[in-house]
SELUMMI-581344 format. One record per atom (N, C-alpha, C, CB): x, y, z negated; residue number from 1. Coordinates in nm, 2 decimals, decimal comma, padded with zeros to 4 digits. Last residue first. Glycine has a CB too. Layout:
# SELUMMI-581344
NODE       c1       c2       c3     k
NODE        X        Y        Z   NUM
...
//
This chain:
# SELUMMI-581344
NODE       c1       c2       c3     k
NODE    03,51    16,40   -07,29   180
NODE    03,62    16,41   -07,48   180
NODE    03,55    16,47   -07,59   180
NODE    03,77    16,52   -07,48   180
NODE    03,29    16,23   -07,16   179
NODE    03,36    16,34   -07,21   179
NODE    03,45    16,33   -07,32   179
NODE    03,27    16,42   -07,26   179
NODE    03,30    16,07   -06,83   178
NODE    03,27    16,07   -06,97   178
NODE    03,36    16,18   -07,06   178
NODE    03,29    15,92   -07,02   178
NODE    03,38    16,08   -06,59   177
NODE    03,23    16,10   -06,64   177
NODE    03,24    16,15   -06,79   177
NODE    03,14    15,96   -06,62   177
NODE    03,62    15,78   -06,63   176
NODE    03,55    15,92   -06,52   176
NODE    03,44    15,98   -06,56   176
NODE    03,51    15,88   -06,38   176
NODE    03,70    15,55   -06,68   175
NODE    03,61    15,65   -06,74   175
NODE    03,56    15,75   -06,70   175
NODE    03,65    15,69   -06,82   175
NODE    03,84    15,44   -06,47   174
NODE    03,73    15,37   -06,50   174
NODE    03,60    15,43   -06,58   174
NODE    03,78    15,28   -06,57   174
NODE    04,09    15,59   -06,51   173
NODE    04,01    15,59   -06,42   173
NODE    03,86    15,58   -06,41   173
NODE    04,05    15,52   -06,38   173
NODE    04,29    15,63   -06,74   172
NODE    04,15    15,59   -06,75   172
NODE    04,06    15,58   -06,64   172
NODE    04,09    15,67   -06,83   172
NODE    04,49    15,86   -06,70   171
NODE    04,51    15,71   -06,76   171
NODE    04,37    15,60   -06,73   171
NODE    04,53    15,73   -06,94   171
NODE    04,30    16,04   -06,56   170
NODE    04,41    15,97   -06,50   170
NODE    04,48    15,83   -06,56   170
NODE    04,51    16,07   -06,50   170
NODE    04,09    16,10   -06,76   169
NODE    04,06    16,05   -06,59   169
NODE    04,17    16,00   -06,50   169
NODE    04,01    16,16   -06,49   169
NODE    04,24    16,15   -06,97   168
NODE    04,21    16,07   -06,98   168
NODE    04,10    16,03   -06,83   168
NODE    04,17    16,07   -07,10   168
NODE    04,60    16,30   -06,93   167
NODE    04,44    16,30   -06,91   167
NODE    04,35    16,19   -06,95   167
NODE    04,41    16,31   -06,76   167
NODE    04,83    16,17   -07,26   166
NODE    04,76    16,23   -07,07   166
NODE    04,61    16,24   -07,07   166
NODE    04,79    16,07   -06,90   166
NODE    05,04    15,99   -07,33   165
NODE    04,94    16,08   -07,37   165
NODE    04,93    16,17   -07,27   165
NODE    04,95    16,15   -07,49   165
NODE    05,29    15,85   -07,32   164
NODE    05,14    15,79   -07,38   164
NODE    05,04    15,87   -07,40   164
NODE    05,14    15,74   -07,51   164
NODE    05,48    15,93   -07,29   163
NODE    05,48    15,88   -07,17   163
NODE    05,28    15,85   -07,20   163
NODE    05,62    15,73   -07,14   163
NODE    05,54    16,04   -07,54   162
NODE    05,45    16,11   -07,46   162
NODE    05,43    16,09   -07,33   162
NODE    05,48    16,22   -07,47   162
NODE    05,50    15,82   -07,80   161
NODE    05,62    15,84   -07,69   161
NODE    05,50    15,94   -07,60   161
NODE    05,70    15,66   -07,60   161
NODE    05,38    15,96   -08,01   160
NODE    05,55    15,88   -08,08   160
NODE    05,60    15,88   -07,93   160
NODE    05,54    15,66   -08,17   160
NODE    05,19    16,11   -08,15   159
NODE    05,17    16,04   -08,05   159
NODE    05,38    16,06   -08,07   159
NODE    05,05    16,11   -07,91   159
NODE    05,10    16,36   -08,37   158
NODE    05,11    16,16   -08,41   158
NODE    05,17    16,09   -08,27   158
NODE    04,89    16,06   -08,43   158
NODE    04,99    16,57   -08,29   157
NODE    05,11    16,56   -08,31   157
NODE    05,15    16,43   -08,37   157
NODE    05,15    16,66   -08,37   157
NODE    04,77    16,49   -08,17   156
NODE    04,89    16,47   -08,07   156
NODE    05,03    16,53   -08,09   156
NODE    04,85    16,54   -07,95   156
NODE    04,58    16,48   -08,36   155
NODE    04,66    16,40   -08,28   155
NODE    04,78    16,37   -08,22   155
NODE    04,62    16,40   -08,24   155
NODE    04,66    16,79   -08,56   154
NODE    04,59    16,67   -08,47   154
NODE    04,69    16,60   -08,40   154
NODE    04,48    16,72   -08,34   154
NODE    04,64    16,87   -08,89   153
NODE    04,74    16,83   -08,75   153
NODE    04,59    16,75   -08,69   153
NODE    04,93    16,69   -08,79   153
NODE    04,54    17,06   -09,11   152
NODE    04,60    17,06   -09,00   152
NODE    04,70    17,00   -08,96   152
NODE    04,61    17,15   -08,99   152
NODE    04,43    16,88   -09,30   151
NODE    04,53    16,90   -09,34   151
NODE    04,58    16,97   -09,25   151
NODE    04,59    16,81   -09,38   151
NODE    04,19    16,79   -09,17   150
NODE    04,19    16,89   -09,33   150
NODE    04,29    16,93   -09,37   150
NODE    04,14    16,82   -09,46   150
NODE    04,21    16,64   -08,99   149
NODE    04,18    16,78   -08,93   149
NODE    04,19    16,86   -09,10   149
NODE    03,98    16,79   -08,82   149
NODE    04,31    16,40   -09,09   148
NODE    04,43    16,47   -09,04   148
NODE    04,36    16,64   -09,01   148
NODE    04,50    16,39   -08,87   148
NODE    04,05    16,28   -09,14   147
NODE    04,08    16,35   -09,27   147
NODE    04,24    16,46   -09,21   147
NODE    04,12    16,20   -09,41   147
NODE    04,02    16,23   -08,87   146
NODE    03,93    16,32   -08,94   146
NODE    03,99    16,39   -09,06   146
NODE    03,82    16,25   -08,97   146
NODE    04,21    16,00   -08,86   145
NODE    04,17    16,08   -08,75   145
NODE    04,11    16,23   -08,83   145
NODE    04,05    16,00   -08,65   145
NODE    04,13    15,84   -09,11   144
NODE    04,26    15,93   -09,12   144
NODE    04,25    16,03   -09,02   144
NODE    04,41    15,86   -09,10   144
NODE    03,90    15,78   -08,99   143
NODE    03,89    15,85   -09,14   143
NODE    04,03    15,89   -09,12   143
NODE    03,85    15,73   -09,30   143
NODE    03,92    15,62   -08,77   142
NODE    03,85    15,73   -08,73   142
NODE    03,87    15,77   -08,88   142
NODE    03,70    15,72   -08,65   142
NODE    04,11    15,38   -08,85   141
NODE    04,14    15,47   -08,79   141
NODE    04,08    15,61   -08,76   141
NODE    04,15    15,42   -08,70   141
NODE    03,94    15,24   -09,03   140
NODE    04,07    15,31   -09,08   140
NODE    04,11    15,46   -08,99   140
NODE    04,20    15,20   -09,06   140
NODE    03,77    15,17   -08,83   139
NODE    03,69    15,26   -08,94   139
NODE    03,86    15,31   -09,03   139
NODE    03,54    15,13   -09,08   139
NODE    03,90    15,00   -08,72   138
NODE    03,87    15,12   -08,58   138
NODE    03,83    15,24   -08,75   138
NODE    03,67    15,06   -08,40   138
NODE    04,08    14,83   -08,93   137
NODE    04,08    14,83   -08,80   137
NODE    04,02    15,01   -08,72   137
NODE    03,97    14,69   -08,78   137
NODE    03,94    14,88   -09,29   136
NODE    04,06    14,85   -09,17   136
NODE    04,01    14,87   -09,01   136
NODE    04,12    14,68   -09,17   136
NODE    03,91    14,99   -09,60   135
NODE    03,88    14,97   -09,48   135
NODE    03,98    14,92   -09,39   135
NODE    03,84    15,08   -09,45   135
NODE    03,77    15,06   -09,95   134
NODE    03,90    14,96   -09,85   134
NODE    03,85    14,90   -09,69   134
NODE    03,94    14,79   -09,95   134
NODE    03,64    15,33   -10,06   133
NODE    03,62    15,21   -10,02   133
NODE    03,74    15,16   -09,95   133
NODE    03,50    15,21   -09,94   133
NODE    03,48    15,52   -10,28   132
NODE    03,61    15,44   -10,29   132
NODE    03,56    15,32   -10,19   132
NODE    03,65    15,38   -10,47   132
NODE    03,31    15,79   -10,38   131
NODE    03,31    15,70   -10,30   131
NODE    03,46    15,68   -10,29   131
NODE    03,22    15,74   -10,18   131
NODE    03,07    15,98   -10,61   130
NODE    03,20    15,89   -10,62   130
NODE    03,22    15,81   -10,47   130
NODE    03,17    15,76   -10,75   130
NODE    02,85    16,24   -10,55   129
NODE    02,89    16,11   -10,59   129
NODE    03,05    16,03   -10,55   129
NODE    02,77    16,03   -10,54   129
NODE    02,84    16,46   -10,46   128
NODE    02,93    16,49   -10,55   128
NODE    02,95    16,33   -10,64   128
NODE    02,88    16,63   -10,64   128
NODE    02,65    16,52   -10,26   127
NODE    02,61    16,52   -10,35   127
NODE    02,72    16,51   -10,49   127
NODE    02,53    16,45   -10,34   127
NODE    02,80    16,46   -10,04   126
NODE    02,78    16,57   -10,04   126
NODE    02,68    16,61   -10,19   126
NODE    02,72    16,58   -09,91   126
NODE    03,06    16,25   -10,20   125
NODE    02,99    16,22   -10,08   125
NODE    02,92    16,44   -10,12   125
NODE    02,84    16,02   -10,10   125
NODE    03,44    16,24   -10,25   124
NODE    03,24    16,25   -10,29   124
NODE    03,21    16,27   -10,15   124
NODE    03,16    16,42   -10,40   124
NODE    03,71    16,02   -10,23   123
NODE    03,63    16,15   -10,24   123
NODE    03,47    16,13   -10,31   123
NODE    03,60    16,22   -10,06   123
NODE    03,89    15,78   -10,08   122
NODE    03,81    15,80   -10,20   122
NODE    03,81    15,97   -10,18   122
NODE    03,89    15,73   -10,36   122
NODE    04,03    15,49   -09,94   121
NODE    04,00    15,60   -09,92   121
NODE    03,87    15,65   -10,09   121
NODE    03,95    15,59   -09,74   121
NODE    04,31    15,25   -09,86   120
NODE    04,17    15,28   -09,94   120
NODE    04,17    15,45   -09,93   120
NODE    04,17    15,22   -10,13   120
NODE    04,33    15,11   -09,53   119
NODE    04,35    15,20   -09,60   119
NODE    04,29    15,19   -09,71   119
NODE    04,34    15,29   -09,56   119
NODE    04,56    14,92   -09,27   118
NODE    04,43    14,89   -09,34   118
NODE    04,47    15,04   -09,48   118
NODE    04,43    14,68   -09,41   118
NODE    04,71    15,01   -09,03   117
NODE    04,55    14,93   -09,04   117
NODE    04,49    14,95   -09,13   117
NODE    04,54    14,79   -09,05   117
NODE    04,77    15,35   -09,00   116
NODE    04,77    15,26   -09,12   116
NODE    04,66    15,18   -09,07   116
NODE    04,75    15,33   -09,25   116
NODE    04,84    15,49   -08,63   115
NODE    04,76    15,47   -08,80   115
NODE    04,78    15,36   -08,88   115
NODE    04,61    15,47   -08,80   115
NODE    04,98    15,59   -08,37   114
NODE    04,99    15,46   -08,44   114
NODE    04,90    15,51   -08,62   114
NODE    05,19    15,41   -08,45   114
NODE    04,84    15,66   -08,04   113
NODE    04,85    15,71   -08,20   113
NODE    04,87    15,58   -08,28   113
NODE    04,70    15,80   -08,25   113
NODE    04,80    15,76   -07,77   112
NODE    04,81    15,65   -07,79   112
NODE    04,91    15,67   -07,96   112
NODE    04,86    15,58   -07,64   112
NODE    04,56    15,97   -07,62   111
NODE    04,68    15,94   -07,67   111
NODE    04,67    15,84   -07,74   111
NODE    04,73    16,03   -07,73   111
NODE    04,35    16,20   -07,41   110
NODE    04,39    16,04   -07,49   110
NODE    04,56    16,07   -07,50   110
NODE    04,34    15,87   -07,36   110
NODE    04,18    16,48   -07,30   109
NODE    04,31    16,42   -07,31   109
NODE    04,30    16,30   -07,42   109
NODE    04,41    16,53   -07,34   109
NODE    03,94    16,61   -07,26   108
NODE    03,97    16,55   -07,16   108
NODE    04,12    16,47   -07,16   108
NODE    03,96    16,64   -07,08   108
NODE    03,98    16,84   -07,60   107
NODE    03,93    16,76   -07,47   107
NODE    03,95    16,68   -07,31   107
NODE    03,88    16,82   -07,45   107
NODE    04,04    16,85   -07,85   106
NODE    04,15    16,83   -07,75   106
NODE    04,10    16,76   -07,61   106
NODE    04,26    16,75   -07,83   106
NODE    03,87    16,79   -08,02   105
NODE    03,93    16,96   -08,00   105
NODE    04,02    16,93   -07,94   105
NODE    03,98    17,06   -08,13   105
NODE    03,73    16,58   -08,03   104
NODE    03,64    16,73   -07,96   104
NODE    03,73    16,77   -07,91   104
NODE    03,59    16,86   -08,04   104
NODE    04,01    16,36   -07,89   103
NODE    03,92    16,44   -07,95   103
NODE    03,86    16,56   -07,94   103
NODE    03,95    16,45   -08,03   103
NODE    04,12    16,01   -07,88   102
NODE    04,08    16,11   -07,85   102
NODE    03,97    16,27   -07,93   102
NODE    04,03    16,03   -07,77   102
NODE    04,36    15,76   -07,89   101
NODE    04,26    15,82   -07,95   101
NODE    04,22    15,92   -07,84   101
NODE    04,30    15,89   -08,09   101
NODE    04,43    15,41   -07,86   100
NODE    04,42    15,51   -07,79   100
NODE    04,28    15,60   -07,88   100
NODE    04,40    15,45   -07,62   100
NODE    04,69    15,24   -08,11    99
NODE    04,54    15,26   -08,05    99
NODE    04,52    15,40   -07,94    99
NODE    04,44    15,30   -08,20    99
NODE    04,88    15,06   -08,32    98
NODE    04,89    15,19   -08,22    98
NODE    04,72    15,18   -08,15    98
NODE    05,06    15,15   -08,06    98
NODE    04,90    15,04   -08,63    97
NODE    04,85    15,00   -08,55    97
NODE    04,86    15,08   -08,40    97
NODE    04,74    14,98   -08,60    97
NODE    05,13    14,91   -08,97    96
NODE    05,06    15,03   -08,82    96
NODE    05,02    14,95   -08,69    96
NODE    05,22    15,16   -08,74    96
NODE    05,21    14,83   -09,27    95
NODE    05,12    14,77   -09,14    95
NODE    05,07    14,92   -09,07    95
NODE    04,96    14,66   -09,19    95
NODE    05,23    14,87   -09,53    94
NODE    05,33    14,92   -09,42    94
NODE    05,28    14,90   -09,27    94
NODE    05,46    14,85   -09,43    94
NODE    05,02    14,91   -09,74    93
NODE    05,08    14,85   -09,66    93
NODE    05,16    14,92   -09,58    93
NODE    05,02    14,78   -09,61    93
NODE    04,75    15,08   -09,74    92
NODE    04,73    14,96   -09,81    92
NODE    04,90    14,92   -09,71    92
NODE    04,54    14,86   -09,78    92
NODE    04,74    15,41   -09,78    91
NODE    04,80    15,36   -09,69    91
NODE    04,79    15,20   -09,80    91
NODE    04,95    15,45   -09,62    91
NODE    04,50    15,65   -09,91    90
NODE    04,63    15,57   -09,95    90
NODE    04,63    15,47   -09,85    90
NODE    04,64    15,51   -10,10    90
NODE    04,35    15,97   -09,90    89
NODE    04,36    15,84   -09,84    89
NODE    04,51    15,80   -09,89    89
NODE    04,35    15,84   -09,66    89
NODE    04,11    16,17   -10,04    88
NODE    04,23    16,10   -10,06    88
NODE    04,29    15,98   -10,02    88
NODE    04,25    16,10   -10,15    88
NODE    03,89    16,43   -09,93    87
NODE    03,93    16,33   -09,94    87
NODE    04,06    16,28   -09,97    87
NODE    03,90    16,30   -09,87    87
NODE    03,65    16,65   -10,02    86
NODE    03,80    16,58   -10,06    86
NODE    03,86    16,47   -10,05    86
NODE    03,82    16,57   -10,15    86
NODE    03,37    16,44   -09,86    85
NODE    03,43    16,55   -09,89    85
NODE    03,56    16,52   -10,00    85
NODE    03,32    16,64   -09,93    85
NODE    03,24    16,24   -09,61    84
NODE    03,31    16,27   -09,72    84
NODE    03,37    16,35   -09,74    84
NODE    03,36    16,22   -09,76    84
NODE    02,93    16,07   -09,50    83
NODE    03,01    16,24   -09,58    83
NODE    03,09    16,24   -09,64    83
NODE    02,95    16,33   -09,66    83
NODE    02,94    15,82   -09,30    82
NODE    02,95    15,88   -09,45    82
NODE    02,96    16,06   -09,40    82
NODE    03,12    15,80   -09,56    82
NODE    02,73    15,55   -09,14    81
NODE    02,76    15,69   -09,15    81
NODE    02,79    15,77   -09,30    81
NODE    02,64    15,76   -09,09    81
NODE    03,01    15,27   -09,06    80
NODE    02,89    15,34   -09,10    80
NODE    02,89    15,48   -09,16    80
NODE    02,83    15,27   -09,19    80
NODE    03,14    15,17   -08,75    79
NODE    03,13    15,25   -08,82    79
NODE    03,00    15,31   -08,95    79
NODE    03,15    15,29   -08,74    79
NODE    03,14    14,90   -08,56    78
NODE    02,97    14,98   -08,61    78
NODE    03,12    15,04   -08,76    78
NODE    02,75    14,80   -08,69    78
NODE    03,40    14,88   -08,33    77
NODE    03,28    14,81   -08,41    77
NODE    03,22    14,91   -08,52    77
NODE    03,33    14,67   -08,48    77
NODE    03,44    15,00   -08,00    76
NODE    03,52    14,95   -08,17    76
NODE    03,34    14,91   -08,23    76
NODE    03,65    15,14   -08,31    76
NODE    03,46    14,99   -07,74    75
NODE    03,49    14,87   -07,79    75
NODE    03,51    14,86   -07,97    75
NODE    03,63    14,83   -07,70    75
NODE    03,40    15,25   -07,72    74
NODE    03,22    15,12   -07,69    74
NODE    03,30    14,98   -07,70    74
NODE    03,10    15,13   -07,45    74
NODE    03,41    15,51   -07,75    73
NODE    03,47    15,34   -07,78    73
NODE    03,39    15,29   -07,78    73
NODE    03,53    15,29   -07,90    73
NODE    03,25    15,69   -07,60    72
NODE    03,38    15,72   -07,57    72
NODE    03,43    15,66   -07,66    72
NODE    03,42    15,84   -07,57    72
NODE    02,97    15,57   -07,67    71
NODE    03,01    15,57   -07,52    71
NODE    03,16    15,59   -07,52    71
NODE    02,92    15,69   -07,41    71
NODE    02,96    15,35   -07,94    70
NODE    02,96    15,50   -07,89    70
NODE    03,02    15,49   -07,76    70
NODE    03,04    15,61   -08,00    70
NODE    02,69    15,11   -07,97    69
NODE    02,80    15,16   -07,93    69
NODE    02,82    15,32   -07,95    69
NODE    02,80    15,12   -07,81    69
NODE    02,52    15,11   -08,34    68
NODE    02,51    15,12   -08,15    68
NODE    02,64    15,12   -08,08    68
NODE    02,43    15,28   -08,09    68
NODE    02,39    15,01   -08,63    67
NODE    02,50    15,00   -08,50    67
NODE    02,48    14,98   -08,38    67
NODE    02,59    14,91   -08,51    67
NODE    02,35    15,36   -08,71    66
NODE    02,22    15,26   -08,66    66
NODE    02,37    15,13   -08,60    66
NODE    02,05    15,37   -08,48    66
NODE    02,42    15,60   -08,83    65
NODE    02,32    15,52   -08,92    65
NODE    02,32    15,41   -08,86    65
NODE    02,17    15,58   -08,93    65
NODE    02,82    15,61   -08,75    64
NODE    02,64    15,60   -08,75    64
NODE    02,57    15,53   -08,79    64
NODE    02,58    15,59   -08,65    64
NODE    03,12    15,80   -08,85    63
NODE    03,01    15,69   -08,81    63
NODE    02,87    15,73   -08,77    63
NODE    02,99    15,59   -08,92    63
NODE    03,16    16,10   -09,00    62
NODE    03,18    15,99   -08,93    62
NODE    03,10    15,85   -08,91    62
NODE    03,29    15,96   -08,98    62
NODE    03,23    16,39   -09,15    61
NODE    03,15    16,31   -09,12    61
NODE    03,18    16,19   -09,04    61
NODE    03,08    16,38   -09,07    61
NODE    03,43    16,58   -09,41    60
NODE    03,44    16,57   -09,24    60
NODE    03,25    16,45   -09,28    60
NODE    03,66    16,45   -09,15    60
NODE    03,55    16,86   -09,55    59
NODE    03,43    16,84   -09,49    59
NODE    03,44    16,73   -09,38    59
NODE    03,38    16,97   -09,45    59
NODE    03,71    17,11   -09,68    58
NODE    03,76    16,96   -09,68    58
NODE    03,63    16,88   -09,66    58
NODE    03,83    16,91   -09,83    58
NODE    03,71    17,37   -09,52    57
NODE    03,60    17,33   -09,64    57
NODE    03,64    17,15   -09,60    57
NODE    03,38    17,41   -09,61    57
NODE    03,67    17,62   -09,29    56
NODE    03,76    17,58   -09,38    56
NODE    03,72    17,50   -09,51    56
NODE    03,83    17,68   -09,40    56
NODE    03,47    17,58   -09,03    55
NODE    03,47    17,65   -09,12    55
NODE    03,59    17,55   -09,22    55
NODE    03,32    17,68   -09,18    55
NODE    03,49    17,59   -08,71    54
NODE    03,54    17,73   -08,76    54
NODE    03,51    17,74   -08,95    54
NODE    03,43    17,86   -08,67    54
NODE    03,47    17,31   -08,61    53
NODE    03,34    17,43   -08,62    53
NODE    03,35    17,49   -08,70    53
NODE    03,21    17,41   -08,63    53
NODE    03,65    17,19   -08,77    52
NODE    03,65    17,16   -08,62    52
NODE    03,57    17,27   -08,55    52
NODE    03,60    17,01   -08,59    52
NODE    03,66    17,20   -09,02    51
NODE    03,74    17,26   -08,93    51
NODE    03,70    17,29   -08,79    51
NODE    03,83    17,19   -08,93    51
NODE    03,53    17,00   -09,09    50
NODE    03,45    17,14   -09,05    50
NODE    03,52    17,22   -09,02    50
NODE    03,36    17,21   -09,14    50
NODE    03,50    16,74   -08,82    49
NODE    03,58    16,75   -08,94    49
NODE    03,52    16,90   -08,89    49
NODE    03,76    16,69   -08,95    49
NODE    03,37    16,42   -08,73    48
NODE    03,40    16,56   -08,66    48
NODE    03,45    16,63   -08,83    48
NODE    03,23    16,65   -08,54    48
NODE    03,32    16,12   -08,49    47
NODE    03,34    16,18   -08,61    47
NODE    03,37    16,31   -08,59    47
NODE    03,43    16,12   -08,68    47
NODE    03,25    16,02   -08,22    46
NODE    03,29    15,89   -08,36    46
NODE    03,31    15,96   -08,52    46
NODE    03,48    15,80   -08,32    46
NODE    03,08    16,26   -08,07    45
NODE    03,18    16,17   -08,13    45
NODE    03,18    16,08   -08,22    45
NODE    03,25    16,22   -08,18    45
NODE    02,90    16,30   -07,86    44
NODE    02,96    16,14   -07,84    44
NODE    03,04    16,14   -07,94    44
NODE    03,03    16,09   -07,71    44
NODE    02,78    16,56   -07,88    43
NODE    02,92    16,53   -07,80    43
NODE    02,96    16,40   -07,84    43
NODE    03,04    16,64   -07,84    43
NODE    02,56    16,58   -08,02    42
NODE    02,56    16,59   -07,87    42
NODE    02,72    16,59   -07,80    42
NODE    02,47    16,72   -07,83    42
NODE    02,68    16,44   -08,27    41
NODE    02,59    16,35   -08,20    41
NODE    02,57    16,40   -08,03    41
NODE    02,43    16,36   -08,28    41
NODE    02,84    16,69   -08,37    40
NODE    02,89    16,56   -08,30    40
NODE    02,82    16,45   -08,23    40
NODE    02,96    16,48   -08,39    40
NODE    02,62    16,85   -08,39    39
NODE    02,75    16,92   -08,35    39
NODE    02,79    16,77   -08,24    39
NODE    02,90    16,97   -08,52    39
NODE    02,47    16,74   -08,61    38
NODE    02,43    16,80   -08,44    38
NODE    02,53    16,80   -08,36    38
NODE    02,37    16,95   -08,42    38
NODE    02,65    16,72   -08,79    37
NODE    02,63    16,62   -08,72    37
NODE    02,52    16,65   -08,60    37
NODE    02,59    16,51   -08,80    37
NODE    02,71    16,94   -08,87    36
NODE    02,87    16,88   -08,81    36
NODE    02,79    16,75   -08,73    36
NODE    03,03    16,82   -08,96    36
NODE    02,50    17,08   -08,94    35
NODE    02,57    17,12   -08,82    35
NODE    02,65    17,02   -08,82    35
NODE    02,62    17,25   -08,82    35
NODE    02,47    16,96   -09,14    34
NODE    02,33    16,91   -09,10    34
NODE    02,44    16,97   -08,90    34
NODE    02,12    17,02   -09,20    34
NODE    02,62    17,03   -09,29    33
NODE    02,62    16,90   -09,26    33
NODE    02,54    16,87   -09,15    33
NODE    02,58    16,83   -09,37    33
NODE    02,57    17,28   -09,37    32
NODE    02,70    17,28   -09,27    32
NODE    02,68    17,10   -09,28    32
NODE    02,88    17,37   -09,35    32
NODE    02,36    17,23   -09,51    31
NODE    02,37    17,27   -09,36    31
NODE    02,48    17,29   -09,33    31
NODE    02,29    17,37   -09,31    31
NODE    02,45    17,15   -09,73    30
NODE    02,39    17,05   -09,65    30
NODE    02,31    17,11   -09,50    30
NODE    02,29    16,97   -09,74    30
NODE    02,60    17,35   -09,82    29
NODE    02,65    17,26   -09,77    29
NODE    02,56    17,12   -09,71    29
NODE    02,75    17,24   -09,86    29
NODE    02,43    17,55   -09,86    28
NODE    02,53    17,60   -09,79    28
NODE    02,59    17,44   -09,70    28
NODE    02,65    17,68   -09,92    28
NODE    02,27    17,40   -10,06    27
NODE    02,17    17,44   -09,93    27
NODE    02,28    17,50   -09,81    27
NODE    02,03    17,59   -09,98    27
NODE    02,42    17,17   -10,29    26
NODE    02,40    17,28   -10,21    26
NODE    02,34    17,32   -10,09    26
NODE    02,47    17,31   -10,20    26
NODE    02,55    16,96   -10,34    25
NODE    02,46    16,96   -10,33    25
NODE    02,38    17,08   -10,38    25
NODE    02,45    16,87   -10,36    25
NODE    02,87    17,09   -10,50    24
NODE    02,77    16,99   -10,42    24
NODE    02,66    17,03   -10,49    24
NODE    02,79    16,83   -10,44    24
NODE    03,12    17,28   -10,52    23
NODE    03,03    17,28   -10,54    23
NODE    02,94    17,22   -10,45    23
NODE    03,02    17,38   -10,57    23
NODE    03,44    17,28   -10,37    22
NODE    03,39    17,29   -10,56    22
NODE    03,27    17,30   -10,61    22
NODE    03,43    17,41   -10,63    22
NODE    03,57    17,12   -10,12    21
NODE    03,47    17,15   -10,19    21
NODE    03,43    17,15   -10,34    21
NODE    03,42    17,08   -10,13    21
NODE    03,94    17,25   -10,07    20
NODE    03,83    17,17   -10,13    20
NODE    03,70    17,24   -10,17    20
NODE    03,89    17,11   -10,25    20
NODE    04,03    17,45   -09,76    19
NODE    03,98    17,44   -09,91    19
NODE    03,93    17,30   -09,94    19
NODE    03,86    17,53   -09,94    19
NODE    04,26    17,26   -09,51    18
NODE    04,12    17,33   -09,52    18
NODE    04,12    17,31   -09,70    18
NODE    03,98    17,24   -09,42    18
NODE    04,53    17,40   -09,39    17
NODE    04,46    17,31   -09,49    17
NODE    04,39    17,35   -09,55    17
NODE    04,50    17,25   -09,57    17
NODE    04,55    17,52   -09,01    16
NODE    04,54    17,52   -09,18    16
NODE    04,51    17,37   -09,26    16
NODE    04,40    17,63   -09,23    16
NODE    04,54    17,47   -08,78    15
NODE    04,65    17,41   -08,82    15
NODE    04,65    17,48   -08,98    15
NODE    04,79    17,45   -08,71    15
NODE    04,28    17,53   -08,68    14
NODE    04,33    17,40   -08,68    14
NODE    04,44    17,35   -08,73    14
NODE    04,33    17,37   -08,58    14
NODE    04,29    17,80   -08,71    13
NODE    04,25    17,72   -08,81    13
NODE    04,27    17,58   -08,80    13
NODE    04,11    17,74   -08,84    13
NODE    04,48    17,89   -08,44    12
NODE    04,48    17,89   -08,56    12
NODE    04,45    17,81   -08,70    12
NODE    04,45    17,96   -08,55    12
NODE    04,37    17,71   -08,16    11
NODE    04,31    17,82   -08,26    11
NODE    04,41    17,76   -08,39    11
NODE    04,10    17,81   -08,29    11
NODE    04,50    17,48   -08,02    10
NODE    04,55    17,64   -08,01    10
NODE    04,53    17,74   -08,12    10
NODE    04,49    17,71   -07,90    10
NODE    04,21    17,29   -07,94     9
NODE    04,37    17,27   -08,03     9
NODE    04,40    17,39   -07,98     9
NODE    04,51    17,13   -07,98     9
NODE    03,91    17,44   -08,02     8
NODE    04,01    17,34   -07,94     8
NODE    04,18    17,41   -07,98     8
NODE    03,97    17,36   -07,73     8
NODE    03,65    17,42   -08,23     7
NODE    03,77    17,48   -08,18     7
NODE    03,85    17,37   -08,06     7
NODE    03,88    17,52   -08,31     7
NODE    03,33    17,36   -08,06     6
NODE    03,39    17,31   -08,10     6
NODE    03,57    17,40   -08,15     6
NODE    03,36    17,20   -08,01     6
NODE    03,04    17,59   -08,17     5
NODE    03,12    17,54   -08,03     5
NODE    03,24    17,49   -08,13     5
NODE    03,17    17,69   -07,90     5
NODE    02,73    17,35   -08,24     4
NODE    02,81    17,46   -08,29     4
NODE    02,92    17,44   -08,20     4
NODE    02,84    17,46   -08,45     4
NODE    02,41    17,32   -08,20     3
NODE    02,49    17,27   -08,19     3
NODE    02,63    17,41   -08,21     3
NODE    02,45    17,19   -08,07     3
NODE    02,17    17,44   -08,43     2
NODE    02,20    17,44   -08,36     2
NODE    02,33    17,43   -08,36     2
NODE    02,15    17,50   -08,32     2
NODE    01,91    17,26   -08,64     1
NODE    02,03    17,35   -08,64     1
NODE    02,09    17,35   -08,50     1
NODE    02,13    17,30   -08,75     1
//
């Protein structure tokens, strides 16, 4: 499948709430799978929502099969790879974490985003099986990241002081090269 162009924050659909999926395991939807993860593997992401590639459909992806680093967090730890569709996150606690994010659709820019440490999360997978799991740290963070693109918002409307959100070759020096 070929890689698909990303939206970037402005377009419209980014600020919808995307449909729920009413029909699994489908040839429709396991190529729009098969795109969100071409899509995100040649752009380094940690995750990518079908918003993100023009289609409206409570759809995101995240992690990886294998644990490797990802070059743009090569400090968080092994994410594993789901599909999840509808999703419903509940906040375990009052506990927030602040963290530096980043995304497709907001390229070359970081922000510094507080999320729920620890969450439970639940949907289907692309087959329409059951998935419930209790997460924390970087894997909390990239599932609300993602699940925020189904509801339209990004990031940067999360970011609390905007002394905290800038280029990321200017906050980041060190990164230079590396893509959003």
């Amino acid at each position: 499948m070929p890689i698909k162009s990303v939206l970037k924050m402005g377009d419209p659909l980014l600020w919808q709430q995307a449909k729920p999926v009413e029909t699994f395991d489908t040839p429709g939807l396991h190529g729009l799978i098969r795109d969100l993860e071409d899509t995100m593997s040649a752009m380094n992401g940690a995750g990518i929502a079908a918003p993100q590639i023009g289609v409206s459909l409570q759809v995101v992806i995240f992690g990886s099969h294998e644990p490797r680093d990802n070059p743009r967090y090569p400090d968080a730890g092994h994410v594993p790879y789901t599909v999840l569709c509808n999703p419903e996150i509940d906040p375990l606690g009052d506990e927030m974490e602040e963290d530096w994010e980043g995304c497709l659709s907001v390229p070359g820019l970081r922000g510094l985003v507080p999320r729920y440490s620890a969450i439970r999360y639940r949907g289907q997978d692309q087959y329409g099986q059951s998935i419930d799991r209790t997460v924390t740290g970087f894997h909390a963070r990239v599932v609300q990241h993602e699940c925020d693109h189904l509801w339209g918002v990004l990031y940067p409307m999360r970011v609390q002081d905007m002394k905290q959100f800038g280029f990321t070759d200017v906050l980041f020096p060190e990164m230079q090269g590396e893509e959003d």
